[in-house]
N, C-alpha and C positions, 0 to 999 in steps of 0.2 A: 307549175311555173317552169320547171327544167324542161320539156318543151314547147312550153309555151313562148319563151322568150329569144331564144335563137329563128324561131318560123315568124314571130313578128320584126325580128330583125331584117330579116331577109328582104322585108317588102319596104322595108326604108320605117318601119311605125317602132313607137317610143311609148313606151308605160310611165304617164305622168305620175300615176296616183292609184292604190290600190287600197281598199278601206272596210275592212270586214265591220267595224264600230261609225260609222260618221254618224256625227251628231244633228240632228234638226234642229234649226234656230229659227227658223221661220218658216209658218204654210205647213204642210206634213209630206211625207217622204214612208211608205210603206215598207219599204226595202231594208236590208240589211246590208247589203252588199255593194260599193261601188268603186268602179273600175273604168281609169280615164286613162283613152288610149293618142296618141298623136300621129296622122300621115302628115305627109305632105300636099296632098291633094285627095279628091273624092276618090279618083282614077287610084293613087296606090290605095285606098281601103279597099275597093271594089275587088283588086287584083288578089289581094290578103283573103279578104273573106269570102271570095269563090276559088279559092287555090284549093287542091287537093292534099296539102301541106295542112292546113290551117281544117277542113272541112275532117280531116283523121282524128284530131285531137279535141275537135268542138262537138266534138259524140261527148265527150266527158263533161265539159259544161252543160250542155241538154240535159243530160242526164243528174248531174247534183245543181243545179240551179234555175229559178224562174225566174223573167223577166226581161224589161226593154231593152232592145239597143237602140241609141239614138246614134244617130249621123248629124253633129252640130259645125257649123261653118264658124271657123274663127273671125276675128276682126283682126286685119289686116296692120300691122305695126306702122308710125307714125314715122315718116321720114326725120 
């Protein structure tokens, strides 16, 4: 996380939620591990996740972790 979180800074993106235990209450969930990130647009994820900033240190998550990343589009806040 100590660099993990200054290099997602950088691109404008916000660590919601980070959950080595979350619980299943509904349907099933394989995983052990979830990790909820926020941009502001597709454009700043894309910029994050192809940077050579971010591609340095994601050798270390390939390497101790499996599993999806999704790309989810928010809903849009109610005037």
């Amino acid at each position: 996380m100590r660099r993990f979180l200054p290099i997602l800074a950088r691109f404008g993106g916000r660590l919601l939620a980070a959950d080595d235990a979350a619980r299943v209450l509904e349907g099933s969930w394989d995983r052990h591990r979830v990790v909820l990130l926020e941009f502001a647009s597709e454009e700043a994820f894309t910029a994050w996740s192809s940077s050579e900033a971010y591609r340095e240190i994601a050798v270390d998550r390939l390497a101790g972790a499996e599993g999806p990343i999704l790309l989810i589009h928010g809903v849009a806040p109610r005037p």
